[in-house]
N, C-alpha and C positions, 0 to 999 in steps of 0.2 A: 212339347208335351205338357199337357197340364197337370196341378197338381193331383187333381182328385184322379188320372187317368195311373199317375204315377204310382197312387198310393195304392191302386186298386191292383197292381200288376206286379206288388210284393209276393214276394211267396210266402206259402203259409202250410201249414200242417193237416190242413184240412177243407176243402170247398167252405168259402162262405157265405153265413146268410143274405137274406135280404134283409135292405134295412128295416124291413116292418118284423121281420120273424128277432131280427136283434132287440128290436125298441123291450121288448119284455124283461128283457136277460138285463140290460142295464137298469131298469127300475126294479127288480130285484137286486142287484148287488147296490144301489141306491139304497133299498130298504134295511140291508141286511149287512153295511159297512162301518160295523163299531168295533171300539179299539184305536181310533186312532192311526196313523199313517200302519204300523205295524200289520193290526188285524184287517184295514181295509188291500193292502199288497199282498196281505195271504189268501185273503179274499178272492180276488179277480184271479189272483195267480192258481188257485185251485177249479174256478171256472169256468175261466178263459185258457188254460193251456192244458190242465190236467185233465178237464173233465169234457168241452166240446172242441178244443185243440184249433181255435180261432185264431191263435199266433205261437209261433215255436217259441223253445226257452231261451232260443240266445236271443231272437228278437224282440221279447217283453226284458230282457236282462239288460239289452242295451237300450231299449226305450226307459224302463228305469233309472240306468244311469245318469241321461240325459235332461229327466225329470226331477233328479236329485242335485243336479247342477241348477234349478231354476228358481229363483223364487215363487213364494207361494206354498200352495198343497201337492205336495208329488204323486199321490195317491188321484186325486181327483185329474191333475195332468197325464198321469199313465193312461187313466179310461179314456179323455179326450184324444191322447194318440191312437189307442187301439183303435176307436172309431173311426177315426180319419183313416189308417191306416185299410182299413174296409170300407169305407164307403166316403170318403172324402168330409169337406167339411160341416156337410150335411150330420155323415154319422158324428163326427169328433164334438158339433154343439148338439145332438140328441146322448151321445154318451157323459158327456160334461155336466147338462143340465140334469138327467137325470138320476146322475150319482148325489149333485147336492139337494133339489128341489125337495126330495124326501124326507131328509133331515132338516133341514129350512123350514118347510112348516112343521114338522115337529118340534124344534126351538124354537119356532114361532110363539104355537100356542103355550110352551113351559113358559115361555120370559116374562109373557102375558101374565099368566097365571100366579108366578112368582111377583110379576111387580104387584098383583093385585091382593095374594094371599099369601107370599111367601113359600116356603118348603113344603115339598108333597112328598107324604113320609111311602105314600102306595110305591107310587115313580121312583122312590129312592133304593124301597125294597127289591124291584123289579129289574132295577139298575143293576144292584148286587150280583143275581144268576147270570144276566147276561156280560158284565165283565168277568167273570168265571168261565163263562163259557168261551168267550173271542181271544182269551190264555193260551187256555187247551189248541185253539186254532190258529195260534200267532206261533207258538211251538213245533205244530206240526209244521206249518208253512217256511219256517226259518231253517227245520232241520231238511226239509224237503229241495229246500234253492240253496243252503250253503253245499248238499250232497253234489248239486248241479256243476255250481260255479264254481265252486273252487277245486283246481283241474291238478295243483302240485304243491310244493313245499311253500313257496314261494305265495301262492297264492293265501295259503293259509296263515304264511304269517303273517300279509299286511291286511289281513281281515282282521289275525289278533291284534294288530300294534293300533288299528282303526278302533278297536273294543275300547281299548285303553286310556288311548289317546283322547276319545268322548267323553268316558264314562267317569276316569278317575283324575282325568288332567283337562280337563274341561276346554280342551282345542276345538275349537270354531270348523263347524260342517265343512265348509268351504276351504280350511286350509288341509284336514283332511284329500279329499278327495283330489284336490290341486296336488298335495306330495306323493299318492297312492297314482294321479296320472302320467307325473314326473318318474317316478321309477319305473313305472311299466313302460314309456315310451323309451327309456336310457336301456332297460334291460331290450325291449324289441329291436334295437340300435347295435347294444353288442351281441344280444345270441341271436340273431338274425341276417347276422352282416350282409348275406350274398341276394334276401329277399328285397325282393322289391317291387313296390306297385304294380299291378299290369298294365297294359296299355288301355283297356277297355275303365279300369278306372281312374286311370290320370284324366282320359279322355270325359269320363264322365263328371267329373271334382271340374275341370274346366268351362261343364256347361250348366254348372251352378244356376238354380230360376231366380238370380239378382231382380232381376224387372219384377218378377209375381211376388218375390219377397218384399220388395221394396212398396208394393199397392200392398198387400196383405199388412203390411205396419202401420199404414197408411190411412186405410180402411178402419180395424181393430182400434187404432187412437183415439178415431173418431166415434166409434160407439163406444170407448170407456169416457173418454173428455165430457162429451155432449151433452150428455143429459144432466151429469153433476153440473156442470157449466148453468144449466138451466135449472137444477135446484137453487144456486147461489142464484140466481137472476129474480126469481118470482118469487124468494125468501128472504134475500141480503146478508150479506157474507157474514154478520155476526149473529145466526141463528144456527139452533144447533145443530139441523140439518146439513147445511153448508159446512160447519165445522164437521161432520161425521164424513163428509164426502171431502175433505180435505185431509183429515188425520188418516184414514183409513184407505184412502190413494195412496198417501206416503208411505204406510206400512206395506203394501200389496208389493214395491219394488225393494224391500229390503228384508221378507222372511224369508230369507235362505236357512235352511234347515228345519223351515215348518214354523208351527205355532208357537214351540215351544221355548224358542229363541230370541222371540220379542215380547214374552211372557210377561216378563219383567218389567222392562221397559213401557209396556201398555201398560200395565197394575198402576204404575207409577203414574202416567199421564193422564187416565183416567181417574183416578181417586185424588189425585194431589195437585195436578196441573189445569184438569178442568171440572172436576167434582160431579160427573155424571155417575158415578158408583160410592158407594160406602165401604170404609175399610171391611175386607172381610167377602164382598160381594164376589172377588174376581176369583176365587177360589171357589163360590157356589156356581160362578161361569164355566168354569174348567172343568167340574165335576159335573155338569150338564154334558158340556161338551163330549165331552172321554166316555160316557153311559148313552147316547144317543147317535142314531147312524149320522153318518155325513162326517165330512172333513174335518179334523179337529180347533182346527181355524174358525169355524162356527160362532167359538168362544167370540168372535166378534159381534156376530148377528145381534146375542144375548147384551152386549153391551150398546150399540143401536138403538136396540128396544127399549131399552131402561131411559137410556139417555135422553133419546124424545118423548118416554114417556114421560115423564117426570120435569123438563125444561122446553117441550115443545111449546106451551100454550096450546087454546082449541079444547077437541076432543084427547084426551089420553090416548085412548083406543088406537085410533085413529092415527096419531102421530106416531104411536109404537111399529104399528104397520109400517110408515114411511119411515121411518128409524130403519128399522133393519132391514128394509126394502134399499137404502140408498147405502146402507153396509154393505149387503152380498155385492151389490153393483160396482162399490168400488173395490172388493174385496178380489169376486171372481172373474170381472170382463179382461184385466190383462191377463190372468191363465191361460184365456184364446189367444191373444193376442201371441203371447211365450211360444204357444205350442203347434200355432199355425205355422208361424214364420220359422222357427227353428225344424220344421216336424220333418219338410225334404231333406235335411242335411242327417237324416241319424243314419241310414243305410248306407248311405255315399261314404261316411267316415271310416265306417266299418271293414269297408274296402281296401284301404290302404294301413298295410302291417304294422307299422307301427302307432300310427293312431289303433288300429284294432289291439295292440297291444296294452296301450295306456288303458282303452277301453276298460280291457281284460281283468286292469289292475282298481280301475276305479269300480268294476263288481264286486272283487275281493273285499276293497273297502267298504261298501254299502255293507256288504253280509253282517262286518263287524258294527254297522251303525245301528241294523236290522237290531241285532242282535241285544246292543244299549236299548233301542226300543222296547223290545222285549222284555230287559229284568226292570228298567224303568215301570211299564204298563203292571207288570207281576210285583211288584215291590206295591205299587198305589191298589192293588186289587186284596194282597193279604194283610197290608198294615193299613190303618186308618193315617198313622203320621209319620213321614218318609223326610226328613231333613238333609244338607248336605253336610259331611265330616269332615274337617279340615287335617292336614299331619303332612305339613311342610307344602311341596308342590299337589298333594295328593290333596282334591275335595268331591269323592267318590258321595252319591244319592245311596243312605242308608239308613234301614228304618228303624223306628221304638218298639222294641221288643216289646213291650208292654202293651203295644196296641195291637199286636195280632188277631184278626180277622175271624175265628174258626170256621162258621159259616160259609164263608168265603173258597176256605180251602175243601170242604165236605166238598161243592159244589163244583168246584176245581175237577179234585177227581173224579169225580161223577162225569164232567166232560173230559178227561182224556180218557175214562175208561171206554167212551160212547165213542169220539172219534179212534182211537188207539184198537182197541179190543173188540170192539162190533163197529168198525167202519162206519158210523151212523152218518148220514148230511149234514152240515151248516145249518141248514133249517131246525129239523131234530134237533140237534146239539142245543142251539141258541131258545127254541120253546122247552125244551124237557127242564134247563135251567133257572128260565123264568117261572115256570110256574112251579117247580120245586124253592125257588127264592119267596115266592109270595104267601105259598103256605106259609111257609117258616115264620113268614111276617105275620098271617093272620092267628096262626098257631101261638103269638106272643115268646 
């Protein structure tokens, strides 16, 4: 059986489209996915399960999981499984591409813009309503899937201990979700004791597509490797093209937990190690980033651009294009790559009780990560400056009272009254914002 035969004979909540009547729905949630991992998972999660019921809640809960285990962007790997998930891997690279292409050339033309004029006070303003509004939509979506997923005591307290554990003791995505899997499996172990796989799933976990996995990794190597391969070839490994297709490979197999994780770590190599940004620039990257749709990993695209434009030689222009051209590339082809090869194994696992158990526990913890997402993104949308507080083990992200927002908040409730109070759409919600932000702007 092949994959795409496989994926198309999942079950689902609803007749699906064709892949021409899908292509729209994904370049809209392309267009319309800001905020960051948070607002972009409330996102699809309201469009895709709430509103045309394209995949059920346990099945986008465990495709999540699975997304959250991976490095990279989890948000732009969830579309690329849904897609696949309905139409093979036809749909999974029209949903992948066009969740980022949207926001890609929108950071296109900013980084452009900024390398050549600096800060755009219009775009800044315009930024403001619409992170007001993707709050209001990251709130509805969190309280709407933690209602889902979290089924008992149990689940809800390693959602909280996940909260915690992020937010104010700053334990690493990964060993999270690794101890949230371990419990859930120990607990499907002892309150479970007499359950046990069925036959038709042991039988299936044994006919594992090993061979199509093993071409699918095969294949995807070779369209991530190659063409970088060919940039160092007709450029020579110490130019800064080659260097952006070397740093930013290495980064694409080690952002577990998203953008926010290597944060750091990038600001540092880029401004100190190889001086393609000025102190101060990687914070105008990130606030690009976080205010414009697409994956918040983007933050890379913007340093791409900068970097060849400024150290390419040639045309600026021109090299900026290929700057961030040779970032997405090494940014996003292993996402395919993740989610091809990993994509047959999510339903198979789910099969057998005690992995579905771990599952169970590794949703609980997401809720709680969701959730760090959440007062994270609402902390950076009402205060201008948000530091971390130290006091012993404890160094919880909290903000300068002095810098509060007011603006920010008018506009706030303004979208939860529209989503909350008159059920308005995403669309609605996210324009009635913006253009109530820009007045405000032109209003001085």
């Amino acid at each position: 059986m092949t994959i795409r035969t496989e994926a198309q004979s999942s079950s689902r909540s609803s007749p699906a489209p064709t892949l021409t009547e899908a292509l729209p729905v994904w370049f809209q949630i392309g267009c319309l996915s800001f905020g960051g991992p948070a607002g972009q998972i409330a996102m699809m999660h309201r469009m895709l399960v709430d509103e045309r019921k394209w995949i059920d809640e346990k099945s986008y809960l465990s495709a999540l999981n699975f997304c959250m285990l991976l490095p990279g962007p989890e948000a732009m790997q969830l579309a690329t499984y849904v897609g696949w998930r309905m139409h093979g891997v036809k749909g999974g690279l029209a949903a992948g591409l066009l969740f980022v292409l949207p926001g890609a050339l929108f950071m296109l033309v900013l980084s452009l813009l900024y390398a050549l004029f600096g800060k755009l006070a219009v775009a800044e303003a315009l930024f403001v309503g619409v992170k007001a509004a993707v709050l209001a939509i990251v709130v509805e979506a969190l309280l709407r899937v933690a209602r889902r997923a979290l089924k008992g005591a149990a689940d809800w307290m390693v959602a909280a201990l996940a909260f915690v554990a992020i937010y104010a003791l700053g334990v690493p995505f990964p060993v999270i979700v690794l101890a949230a899997g371990l419990f859930g499996f120990l607990r499907g172990q002892t309150g479970s004791a007499g359950e046990q796989p069925d036959a038709a799933a042991l039988a299936t976990s044994e006919r594992l597509p090993l061979r199509q996995t093993a071409i699918t990794v095969a294949t995807w190597l070779a369209i991530w490797i190659l063409p970088l391969l060919a940039i160092v070839a007709i450029f020579g490994p110490g130019h800064v093209l080659s260097e952006l297709a070397w740093f930013f490979s290495k980064l694409a197999v080690v952002t577990f937990g998203g953008a926010y994780a290597v944060l750091a770590y990038m600001a540092q190599e880029v401004v100190q190690g190889y001086g393609w940004l000025r102190p101060g620039e990687m914070l105008d990257a990130l606030g690009l980033a976080e205010t414009t749709p697409g994956p918040l990993i983007l933050v890379n695209q913007f340093v791409g651009t900068l970097a060849a434009f400024r150290h390419g030689g040639g045309s600026p222009i021109w090299m900026g294009v290929l700057g961030a051209s040779v970032t997405l590339w090494a940014t996003f082809a292993p996402c395919f790559l993740w989610i091809f090869a990993g994509a047959p194994y999510v339903e198979r696992l789910n099969r057998i009780p005690r992995l579905r158990s771990a599952l169970q526990s590794v949703t609980a913890a997401v809720v709680g990560v969701i959730l760090n997402l959440t007062v994270w993104f609402g902390l950076h949308v009402l205060f201008k400056t948000v530091s971390p507080w130290t006091f012993g083990p404890l160094h919880p992200m909290l903000p300068q009272l002095s810098s509060f927002h007011g603006p920010s908040l008018v506009l706030a409730a303004v979208a939860f009254t529209l989503l909350f109070a008159f059920h308005r759409g995403v669309i609605s919600t996210l324009s009635t914002c913006g253009i109530l932000a820009l007045a405000w702007h032109w209003a001085g």
